[in-house]
N, CA, C and O atoms as a GROMACS GRO file, in nm:
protein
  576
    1UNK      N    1  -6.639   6.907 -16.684
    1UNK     CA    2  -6.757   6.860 -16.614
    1UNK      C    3  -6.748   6.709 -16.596
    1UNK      O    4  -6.697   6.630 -16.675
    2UNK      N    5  -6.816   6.677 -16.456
    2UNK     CA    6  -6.779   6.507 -16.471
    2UNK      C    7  -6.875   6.443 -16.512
    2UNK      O    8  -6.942   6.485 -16.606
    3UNK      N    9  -6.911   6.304 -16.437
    3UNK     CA   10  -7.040   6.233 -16.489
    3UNK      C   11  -7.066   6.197 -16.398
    3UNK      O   12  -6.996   6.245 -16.309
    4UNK      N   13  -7.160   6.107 -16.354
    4UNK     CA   14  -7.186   6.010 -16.244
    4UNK      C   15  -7.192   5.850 -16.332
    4UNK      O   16  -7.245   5.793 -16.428
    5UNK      N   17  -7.074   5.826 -16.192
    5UNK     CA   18  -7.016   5.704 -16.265
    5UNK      C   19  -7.149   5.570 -16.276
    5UNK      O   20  -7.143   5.502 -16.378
    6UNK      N   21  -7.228   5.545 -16.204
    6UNK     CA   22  -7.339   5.475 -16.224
    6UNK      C   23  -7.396   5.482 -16.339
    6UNK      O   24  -7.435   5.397 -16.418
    7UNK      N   25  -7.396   5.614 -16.339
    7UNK     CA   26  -7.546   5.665 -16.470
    7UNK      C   27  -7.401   5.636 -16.616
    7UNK      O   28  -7.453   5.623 -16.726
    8UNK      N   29  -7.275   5.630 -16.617
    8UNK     CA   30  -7.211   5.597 -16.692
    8UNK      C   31  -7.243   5.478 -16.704
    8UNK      O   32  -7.238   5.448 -16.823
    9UNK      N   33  -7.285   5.362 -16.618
    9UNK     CA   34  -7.220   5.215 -16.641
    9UNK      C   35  -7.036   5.175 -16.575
    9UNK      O   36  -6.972   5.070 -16.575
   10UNK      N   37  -7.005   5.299 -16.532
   10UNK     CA   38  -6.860   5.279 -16.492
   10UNK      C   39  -6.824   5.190 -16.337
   10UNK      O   40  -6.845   5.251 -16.232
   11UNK      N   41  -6.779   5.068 -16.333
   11UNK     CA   42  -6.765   5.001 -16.265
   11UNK      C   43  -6.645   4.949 -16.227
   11UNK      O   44  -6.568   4.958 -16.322
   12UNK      N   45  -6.596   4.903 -16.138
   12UNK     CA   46  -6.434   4.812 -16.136
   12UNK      C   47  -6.494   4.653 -16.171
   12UNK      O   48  -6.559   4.599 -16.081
   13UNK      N   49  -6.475   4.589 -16.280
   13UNK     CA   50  -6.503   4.501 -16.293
   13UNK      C   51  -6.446   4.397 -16.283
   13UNK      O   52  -6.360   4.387 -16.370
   14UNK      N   53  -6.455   4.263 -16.178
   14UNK     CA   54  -6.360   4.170 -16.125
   14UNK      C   55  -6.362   4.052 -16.163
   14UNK      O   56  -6.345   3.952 -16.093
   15UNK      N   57  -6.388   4.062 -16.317
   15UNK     CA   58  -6.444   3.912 -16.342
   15UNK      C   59  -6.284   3.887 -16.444
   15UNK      O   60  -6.239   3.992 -16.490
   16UNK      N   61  -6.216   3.772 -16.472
   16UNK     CA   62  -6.126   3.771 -16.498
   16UNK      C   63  -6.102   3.685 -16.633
   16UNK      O   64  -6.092   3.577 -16.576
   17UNK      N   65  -6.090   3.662 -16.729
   17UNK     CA   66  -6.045   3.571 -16.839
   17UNK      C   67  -5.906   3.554 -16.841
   17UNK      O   68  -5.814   3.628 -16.875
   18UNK      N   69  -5.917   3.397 -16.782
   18UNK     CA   70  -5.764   3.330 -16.771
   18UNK      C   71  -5.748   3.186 -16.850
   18UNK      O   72  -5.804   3.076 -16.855
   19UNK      N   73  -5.611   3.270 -16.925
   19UNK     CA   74  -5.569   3.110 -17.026
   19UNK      C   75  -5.433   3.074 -17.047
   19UNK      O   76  -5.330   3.137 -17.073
   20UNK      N   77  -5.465   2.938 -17.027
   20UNK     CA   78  -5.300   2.872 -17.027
   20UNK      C   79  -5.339   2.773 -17.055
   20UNK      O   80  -5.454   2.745 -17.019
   21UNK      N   81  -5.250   2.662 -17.143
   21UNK     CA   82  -5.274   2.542 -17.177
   21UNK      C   83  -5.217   2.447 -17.138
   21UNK      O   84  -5.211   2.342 -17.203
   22UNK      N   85  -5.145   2.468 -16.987
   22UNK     CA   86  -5.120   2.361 -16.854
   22UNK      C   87  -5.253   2.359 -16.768
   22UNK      O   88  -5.329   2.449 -16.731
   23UNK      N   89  -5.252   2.267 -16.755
   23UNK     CA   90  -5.412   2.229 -16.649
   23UNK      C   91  -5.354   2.274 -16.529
   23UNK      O   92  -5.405   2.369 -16.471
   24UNK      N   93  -5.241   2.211 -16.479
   24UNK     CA   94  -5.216   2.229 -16.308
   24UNK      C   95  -5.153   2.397 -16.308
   24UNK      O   96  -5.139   2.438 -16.193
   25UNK      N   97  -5.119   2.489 -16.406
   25UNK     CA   98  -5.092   2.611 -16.403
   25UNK      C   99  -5.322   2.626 -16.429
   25UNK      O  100  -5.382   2.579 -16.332
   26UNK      N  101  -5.361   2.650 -16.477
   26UNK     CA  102  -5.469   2.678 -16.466
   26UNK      C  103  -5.534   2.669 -16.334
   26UNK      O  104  -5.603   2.759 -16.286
   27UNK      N  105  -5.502   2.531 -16.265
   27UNK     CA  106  -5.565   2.526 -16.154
   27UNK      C  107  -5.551   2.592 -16.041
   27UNK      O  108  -5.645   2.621 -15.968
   28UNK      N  109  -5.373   2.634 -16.009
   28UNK     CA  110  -5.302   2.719 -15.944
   28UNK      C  111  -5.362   2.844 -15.940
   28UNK      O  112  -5.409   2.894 -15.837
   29UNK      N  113  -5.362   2.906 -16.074
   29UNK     CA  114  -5.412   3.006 -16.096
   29UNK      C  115  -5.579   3.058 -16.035
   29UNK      O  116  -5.612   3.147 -15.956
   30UNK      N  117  -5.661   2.952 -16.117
   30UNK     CA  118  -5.820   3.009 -16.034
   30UNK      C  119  -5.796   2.997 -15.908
   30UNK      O  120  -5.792   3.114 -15.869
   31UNK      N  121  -5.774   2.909 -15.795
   31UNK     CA  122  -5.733   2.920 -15.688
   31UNK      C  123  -5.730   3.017 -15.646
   31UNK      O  124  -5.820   3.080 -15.590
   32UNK      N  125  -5.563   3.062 -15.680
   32UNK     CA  126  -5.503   3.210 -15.629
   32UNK      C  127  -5.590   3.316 -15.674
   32UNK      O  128  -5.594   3.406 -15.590
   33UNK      N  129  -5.652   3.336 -15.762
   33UNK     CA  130  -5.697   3.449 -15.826
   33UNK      C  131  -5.844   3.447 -15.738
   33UNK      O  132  -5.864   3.555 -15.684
   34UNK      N  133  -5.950   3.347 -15.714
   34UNK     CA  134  -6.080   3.329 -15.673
   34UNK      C  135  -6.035   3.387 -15.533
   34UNK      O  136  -6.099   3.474 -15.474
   35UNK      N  137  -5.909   3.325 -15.482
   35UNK     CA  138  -5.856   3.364 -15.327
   35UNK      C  139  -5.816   3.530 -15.312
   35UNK      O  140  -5.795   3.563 -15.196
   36UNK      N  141  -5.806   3.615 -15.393
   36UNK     CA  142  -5.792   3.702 -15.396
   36UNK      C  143  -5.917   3.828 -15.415
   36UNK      O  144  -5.899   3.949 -15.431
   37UNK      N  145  -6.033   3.761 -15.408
   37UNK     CA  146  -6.232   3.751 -15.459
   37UNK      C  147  -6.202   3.780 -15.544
   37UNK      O  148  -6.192   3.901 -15.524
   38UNK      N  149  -6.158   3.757 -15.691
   38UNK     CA  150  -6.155   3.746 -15.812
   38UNK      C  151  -6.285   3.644 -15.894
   38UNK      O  152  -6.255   3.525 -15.905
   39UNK      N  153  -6.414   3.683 -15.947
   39UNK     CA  154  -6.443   3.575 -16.048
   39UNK      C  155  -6.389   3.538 -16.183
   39UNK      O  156  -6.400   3.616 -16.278
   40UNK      N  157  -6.323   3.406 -16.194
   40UNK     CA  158  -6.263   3.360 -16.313
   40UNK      C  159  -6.353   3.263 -16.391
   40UNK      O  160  -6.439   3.179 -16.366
   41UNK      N  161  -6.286   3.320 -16.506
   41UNK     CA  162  -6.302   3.182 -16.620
   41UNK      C  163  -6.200   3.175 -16.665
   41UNK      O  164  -6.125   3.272 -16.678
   42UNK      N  165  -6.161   3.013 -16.713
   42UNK     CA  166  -6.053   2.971 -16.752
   42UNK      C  167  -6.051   2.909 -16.870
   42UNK      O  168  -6.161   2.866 -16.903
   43UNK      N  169  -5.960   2.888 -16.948
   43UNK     CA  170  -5.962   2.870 -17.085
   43UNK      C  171  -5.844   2.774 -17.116
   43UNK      O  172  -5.736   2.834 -17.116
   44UNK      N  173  -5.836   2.656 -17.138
   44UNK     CA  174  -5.671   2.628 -17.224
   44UNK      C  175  -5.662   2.613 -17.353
   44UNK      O  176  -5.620   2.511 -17.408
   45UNK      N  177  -5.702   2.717 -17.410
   45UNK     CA  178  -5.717   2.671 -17.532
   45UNK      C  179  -5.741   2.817 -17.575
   45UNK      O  180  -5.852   2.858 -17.542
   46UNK      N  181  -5.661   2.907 -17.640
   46UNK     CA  182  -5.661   3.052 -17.698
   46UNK      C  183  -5.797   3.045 -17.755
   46UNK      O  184  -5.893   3.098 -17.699
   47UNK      N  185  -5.807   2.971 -17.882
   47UNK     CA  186  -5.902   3.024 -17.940
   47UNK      C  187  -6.070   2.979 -17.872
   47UNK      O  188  -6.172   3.021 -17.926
   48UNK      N  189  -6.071   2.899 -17.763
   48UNK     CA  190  -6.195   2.878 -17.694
   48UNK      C  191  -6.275   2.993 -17.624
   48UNK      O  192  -6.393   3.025 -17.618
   49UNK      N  193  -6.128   3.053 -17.564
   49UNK     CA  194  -6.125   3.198 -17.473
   49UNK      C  195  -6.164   3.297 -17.528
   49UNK      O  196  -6.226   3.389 -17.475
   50UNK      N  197  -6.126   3.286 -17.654
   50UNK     CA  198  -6.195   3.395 -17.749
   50UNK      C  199  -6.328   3.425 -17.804
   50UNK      O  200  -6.381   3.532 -17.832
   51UNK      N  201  -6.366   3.305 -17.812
   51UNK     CA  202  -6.539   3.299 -17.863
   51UNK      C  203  -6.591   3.270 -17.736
   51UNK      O  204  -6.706   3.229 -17.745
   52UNK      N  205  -6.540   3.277 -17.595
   52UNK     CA  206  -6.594   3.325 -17.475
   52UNK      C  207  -6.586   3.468 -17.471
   52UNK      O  208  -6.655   3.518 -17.382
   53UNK      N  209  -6.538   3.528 -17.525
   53UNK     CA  210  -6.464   3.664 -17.524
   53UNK      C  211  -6.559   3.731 -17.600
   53UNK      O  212  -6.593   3.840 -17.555
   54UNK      N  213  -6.602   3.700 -17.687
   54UNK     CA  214  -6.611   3.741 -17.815
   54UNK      C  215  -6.808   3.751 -17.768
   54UNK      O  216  -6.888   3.840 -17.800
   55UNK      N  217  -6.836   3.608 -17.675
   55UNK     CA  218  -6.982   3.665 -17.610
   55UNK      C  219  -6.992   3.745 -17.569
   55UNK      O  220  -7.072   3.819 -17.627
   56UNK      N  221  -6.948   3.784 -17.485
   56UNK     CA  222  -6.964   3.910 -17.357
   56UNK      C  223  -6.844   3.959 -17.338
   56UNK      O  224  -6.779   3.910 -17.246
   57UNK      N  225  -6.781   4.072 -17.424
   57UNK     CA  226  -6.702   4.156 -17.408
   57UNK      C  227  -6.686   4.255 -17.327
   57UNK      O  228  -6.578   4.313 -17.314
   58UNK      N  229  -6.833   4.296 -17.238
   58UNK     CA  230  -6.827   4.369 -17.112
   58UNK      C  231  -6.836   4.250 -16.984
   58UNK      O  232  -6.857   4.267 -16.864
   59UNK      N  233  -6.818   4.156 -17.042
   59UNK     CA  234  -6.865   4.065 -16.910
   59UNK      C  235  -6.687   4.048 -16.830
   59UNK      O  236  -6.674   4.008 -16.714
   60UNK      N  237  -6.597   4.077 -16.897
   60UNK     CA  238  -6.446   4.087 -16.820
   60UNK      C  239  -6.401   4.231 -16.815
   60UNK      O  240  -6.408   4.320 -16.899
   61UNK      N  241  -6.339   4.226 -16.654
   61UNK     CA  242  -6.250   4.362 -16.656
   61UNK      C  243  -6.105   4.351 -16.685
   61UNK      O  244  -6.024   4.443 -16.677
   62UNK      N  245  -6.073   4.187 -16.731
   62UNK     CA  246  -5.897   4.190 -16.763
   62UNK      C  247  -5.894   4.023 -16.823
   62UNK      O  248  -5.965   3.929 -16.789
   63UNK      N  249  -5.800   4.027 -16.910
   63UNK     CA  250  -5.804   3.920 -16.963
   63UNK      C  251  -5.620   3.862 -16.899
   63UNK      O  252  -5.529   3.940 -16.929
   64UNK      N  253  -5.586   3.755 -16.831
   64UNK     CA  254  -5.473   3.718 -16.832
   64UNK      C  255  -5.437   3.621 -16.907
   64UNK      O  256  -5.519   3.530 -16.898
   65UNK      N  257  -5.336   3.592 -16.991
   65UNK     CA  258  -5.288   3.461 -17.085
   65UNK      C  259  -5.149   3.452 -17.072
   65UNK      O  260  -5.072   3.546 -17.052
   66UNK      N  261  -5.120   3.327 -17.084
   66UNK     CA  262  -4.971   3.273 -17.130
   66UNK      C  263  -4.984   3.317 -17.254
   66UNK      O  264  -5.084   3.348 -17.319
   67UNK      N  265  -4.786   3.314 -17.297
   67UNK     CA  266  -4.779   3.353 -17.402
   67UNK      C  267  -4.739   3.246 -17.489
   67UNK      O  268  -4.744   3.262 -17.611
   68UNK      N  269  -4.704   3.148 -17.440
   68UNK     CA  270  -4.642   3.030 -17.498
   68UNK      C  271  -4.739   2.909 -17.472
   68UNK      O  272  -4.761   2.835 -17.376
   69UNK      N  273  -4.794   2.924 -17.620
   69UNK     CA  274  -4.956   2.836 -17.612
   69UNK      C  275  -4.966   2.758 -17.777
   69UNK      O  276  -4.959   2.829 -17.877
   70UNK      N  277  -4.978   2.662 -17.784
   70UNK     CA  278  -5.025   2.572 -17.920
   70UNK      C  279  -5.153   2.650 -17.970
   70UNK      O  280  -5.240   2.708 -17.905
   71UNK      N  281  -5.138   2.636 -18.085
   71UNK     CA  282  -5.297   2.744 -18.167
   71UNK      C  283  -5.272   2.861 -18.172
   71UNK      O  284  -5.252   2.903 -18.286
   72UNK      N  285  -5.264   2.962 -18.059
   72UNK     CA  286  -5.288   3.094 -18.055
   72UNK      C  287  -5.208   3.122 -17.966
   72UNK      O  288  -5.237   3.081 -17.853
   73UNK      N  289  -5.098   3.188 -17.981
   73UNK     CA  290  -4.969   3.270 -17.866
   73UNK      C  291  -5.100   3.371 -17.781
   73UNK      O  292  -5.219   3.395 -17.801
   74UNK      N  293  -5.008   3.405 -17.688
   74UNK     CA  294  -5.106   3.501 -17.573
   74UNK      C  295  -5.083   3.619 -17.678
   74UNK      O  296  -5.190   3.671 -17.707
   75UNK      N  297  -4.955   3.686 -17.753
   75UNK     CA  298  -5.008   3.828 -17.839
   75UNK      C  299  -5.120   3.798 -17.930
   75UNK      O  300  -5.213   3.878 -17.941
   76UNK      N  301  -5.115   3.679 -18.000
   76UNK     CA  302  -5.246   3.696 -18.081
   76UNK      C  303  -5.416   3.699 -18.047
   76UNK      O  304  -5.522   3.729 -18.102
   77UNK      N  305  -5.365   3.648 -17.919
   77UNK     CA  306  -5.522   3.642 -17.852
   77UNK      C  307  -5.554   3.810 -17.822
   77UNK      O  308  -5.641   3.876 -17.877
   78UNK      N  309  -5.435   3.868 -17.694
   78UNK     CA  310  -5.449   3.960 -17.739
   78UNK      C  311  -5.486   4.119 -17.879
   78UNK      O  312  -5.519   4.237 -17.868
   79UNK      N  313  -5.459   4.037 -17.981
   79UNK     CA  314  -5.501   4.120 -18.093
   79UNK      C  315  -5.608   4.077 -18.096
   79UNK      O  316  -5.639   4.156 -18.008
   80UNK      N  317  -5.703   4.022 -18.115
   80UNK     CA  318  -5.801   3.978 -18.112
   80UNK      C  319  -5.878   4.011 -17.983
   80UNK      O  320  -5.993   4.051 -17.996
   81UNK      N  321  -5.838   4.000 -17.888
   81UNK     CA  322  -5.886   4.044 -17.764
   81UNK      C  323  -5.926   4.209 -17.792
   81UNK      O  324  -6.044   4.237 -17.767
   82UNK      N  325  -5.838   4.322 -17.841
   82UNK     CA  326  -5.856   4.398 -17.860
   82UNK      C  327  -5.944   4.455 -17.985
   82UNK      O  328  -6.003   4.563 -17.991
   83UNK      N  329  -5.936   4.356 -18.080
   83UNK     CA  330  -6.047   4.356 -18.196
   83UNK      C  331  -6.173   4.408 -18.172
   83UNK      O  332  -6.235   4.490 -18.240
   84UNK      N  333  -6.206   4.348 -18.065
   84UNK     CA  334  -6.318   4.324 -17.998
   84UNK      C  335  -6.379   4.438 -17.867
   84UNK      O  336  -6.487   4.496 -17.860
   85UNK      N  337  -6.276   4.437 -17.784
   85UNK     CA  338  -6.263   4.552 -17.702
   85UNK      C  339  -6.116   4.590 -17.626
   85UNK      O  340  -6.048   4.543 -17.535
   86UNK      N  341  -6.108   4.706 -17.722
   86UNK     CA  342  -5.966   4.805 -17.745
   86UNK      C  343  -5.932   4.840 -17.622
   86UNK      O  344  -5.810   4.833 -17.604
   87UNK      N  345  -6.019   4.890 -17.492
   87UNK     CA  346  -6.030   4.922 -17.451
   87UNK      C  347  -5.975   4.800 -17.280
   87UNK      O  348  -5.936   4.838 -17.169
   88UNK      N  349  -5.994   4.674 -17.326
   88UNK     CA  350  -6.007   4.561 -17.206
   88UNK      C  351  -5.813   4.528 -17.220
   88UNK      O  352  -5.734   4.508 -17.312
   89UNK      N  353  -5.807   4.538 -17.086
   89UNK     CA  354  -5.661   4.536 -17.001
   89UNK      C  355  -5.624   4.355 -17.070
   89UNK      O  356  -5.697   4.266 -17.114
   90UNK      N  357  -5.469   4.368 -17.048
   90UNK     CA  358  -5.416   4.211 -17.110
   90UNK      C  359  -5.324   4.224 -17.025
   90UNK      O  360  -5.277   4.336 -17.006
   91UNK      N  361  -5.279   4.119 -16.957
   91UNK     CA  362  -5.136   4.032 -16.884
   91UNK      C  363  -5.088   3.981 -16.939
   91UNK      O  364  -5.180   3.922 -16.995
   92UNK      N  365  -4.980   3.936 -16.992
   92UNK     CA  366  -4.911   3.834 -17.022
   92UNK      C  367  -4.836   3.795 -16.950
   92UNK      O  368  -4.739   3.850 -16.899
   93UNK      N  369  -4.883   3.679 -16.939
   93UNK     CA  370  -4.757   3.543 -16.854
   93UNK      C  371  -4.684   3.497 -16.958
   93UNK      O  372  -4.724   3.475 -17.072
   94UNK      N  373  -4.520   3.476 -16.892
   94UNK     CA  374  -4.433   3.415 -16.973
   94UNK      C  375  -4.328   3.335 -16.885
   94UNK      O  376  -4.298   3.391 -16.780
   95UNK      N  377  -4.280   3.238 -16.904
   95UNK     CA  378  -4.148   3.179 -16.873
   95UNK      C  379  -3.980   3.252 -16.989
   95UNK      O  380  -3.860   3.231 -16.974
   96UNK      N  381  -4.027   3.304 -17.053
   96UNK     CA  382  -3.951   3.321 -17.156
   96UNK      C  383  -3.928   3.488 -17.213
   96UNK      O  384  -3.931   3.529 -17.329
   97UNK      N  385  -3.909   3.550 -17.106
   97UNK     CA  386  -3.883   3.716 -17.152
   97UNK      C  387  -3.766   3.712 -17.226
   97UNK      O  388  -3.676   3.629 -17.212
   98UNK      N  389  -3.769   3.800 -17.302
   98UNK     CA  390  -3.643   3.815 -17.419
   98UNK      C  391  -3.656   3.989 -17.492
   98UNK      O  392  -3.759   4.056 -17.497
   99UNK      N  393  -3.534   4.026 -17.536
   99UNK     CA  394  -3.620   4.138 -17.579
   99UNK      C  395  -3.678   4.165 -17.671
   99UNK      O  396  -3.742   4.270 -17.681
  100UNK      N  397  -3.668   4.061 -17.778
  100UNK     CA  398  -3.800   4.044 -17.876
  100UNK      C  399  -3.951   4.038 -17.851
  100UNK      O  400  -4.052   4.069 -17.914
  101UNK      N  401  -3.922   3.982 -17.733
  101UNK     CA  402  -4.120   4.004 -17.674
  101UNK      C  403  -4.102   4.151 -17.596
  101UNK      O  404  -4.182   4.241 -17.620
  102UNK      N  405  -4.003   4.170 -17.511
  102UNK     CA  406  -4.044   4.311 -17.463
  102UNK      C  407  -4.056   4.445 -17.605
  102UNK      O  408  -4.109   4.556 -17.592
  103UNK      N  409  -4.008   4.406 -17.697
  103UNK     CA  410  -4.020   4.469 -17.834
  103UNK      C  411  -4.210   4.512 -17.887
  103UNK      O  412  -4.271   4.613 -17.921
  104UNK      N  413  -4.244   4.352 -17.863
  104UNK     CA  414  -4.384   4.363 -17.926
  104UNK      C  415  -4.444   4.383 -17.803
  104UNK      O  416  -4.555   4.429 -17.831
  105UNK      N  417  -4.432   4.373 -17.631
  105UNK     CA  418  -4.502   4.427 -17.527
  105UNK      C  419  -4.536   4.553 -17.564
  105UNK      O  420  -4.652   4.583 -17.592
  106UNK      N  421  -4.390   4.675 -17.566
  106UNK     CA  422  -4.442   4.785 -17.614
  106UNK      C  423  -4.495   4.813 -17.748
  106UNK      O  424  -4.569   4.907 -17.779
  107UNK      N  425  -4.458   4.740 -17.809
  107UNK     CA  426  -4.536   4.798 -17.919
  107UNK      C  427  -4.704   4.760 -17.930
  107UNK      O  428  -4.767   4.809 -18.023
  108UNK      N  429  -4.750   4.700 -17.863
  108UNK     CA  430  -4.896   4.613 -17.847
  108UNK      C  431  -4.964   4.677 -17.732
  108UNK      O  432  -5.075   4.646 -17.689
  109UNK      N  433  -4.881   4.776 -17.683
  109UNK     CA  434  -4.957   4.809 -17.546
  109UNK      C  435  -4.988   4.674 -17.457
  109UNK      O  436  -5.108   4.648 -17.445
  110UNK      N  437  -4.921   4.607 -17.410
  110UNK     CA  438  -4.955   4.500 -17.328
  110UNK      C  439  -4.994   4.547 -17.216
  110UNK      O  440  -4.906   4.630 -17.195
  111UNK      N  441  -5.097   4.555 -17.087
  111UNK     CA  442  -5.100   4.629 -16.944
  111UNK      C  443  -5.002   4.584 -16.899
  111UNK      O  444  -4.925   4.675 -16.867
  112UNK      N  445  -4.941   4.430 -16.869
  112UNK     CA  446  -4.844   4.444 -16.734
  112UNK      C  447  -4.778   4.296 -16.851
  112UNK      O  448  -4.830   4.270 -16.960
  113UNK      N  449  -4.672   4.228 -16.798
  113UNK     CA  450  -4.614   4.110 -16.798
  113UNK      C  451  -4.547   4.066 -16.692
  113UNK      O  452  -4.446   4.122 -16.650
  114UNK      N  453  -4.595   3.968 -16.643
  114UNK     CA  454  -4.577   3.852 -16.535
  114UNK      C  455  -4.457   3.758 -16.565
  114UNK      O  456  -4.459   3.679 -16.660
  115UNK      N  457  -4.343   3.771 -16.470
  115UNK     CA  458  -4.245   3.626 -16.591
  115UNK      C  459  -4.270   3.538 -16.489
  115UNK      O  460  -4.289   3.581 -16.375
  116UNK      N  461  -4.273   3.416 -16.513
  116UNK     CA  462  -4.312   3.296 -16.448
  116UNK      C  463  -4.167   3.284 -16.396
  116UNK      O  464  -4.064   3.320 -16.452
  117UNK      N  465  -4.190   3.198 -16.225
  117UNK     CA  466  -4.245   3.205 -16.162
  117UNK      C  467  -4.308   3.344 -16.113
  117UNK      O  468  -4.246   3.445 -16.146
  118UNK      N  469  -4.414   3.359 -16.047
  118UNK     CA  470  -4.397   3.493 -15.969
  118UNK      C  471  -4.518   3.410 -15.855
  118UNK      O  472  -4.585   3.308 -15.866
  119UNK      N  473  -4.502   3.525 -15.735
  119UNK     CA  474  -4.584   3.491 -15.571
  119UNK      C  475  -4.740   3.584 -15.597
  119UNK      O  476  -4.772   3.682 -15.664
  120UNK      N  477  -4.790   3.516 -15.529
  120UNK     CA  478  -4.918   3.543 -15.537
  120UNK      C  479  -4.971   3.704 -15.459
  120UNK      O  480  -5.084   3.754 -15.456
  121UNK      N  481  -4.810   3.766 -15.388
  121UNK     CA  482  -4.833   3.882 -15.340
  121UNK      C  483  -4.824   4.005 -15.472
  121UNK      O  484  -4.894   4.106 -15.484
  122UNK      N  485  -4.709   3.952 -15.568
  122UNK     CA  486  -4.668   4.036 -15.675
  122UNK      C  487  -4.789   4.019 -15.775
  122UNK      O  488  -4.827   4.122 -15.831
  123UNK      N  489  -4.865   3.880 -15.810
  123UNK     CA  490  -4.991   3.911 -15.899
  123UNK      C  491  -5.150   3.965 -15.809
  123UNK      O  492  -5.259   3.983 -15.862
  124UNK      N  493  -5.124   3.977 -15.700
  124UNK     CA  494  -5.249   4.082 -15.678
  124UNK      C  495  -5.209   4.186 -15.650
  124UNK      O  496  -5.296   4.255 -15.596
  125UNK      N  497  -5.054   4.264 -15.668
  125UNK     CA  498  -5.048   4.385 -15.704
  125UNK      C  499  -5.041   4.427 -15.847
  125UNK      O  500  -5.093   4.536 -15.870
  126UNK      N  501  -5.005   4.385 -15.916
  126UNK     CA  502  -5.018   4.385 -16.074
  126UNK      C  503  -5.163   4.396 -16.134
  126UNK      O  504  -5.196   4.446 -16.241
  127UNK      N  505  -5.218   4.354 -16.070
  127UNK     CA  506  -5.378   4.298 -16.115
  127UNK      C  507  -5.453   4.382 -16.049
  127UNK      O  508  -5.569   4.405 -16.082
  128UNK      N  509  -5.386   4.446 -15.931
  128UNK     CA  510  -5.467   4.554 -15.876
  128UNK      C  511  -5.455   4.708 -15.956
  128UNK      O  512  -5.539   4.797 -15.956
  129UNK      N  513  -5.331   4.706 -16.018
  129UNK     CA  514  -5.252   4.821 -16.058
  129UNK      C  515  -5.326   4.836 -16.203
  129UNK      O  516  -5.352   4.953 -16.229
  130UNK      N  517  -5.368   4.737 -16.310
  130UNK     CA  518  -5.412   4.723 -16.407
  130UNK      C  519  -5.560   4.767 -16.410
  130UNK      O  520  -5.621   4.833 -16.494
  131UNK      N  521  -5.609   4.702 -16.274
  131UNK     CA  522  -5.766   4.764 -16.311
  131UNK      C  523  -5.772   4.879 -16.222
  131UNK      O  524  -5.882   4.933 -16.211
  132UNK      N  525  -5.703   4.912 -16.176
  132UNK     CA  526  -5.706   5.063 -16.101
  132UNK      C  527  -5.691   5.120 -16.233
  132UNK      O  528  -5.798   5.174 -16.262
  133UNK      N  529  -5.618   5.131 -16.314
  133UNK     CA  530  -5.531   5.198 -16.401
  133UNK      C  531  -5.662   5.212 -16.468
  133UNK      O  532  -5.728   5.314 -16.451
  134UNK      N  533  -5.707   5.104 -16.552
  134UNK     CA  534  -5.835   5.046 -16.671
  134UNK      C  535  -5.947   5.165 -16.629
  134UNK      O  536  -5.990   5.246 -16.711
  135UNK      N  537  -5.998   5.159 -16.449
  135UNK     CA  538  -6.110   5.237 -16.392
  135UNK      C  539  -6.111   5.375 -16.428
  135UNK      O  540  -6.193   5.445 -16.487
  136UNK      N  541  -5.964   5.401 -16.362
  136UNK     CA  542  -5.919   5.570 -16.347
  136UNK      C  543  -5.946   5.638 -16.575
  136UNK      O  544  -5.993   5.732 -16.639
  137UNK      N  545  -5.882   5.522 -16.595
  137UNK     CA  546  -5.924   5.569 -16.775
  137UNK      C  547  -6.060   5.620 -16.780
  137UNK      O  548  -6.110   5.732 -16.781
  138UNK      N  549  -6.118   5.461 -16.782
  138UNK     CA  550  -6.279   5.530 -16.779
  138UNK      C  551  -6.330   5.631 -16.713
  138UNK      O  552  -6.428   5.690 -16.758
  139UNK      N  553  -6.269   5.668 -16.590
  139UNK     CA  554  -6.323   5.827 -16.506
  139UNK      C  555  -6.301   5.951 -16.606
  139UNK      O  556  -6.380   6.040 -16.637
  140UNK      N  557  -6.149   5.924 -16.652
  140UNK     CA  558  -6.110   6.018 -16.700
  140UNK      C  559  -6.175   6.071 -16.845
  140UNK      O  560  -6.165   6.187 -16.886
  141UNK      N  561  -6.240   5.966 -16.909
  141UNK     CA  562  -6.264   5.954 -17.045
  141UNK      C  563  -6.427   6.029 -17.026
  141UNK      O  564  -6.487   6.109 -17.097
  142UNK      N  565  -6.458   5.970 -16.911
  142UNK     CA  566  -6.619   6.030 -16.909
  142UNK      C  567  -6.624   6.148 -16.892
  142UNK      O  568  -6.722   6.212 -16.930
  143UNK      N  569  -6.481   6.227 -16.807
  143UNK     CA  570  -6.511   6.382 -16.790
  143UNK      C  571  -6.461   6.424 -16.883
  143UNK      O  572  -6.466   6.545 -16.862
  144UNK      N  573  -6.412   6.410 -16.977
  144UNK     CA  574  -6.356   6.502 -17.113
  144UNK      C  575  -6.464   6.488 -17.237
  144UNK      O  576  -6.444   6.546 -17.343
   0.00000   0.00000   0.00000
């Protein structure tokens, strides 16, 4: 039996939590992402993002982070990200794939990883693919 996705609360939600602790990669980023009708918030600073996070845990449908960050790596935010809500999609950006991080990608359930550089055609398919993916869960979760 299904549900009705309203009377669920089930929504595609486009609001975005983005963190990196380069300003001119931050700036790039809201840009591209707002240009894509994305609403962002931006963060350089892991653990700032988090006690933004940590307010309104339904207020994002995807959290994107670098992984190579002073304070808090993008996996730990992620653990914490998920602390909170298990359920909310993660990106990781990296300059630095290796297979020690693709090691803890799968093992962390990461949604997608981005290796730096990438074009702004390949992150609004990634980002489309993640919250398609995130939505179709919640459909699926409400009819079982």
């Amino acid at each position: 039996m299904g549900c009705n996705t309203a009377e669920k609360g089930l929504i595609r939600n486009n609001r975005i939590l983005f963190v990196d602790d380069e300003e001119n990669v931050t700036s790039i980023m809201n840009m591209m992402l707002e240009g894509l009708g994305y609403e962002v918030t931006s963060h350089a600073d892991g653990a700032k993002a988090y006690e933004d996070f940590t307010q309104r845990p339904d207020g994002y449908g995807l959290v994107i982070c670098d992984q190579v960050m002073p304070g808090m790596s993008g996996m730990d935010l992620l653990e914490k990200v998920r602390g909170v809500s298990p359920e909310t999609p993660v990106i990781l950006c990296t300059g630095y794939a290796n297979d020690e991080l693709q090691e803890q990608v799968e093992k962390r359930s990461v949604s997608a990883v981005l290796t730096k550089p990438f074009a702004m055609q390949k992150l609004a398919r990634v980002i489309s693919a993640v919250l398609d993916n995130a939505y179709e869960k919640q459909e699926y979760d409400c009819a079982s």
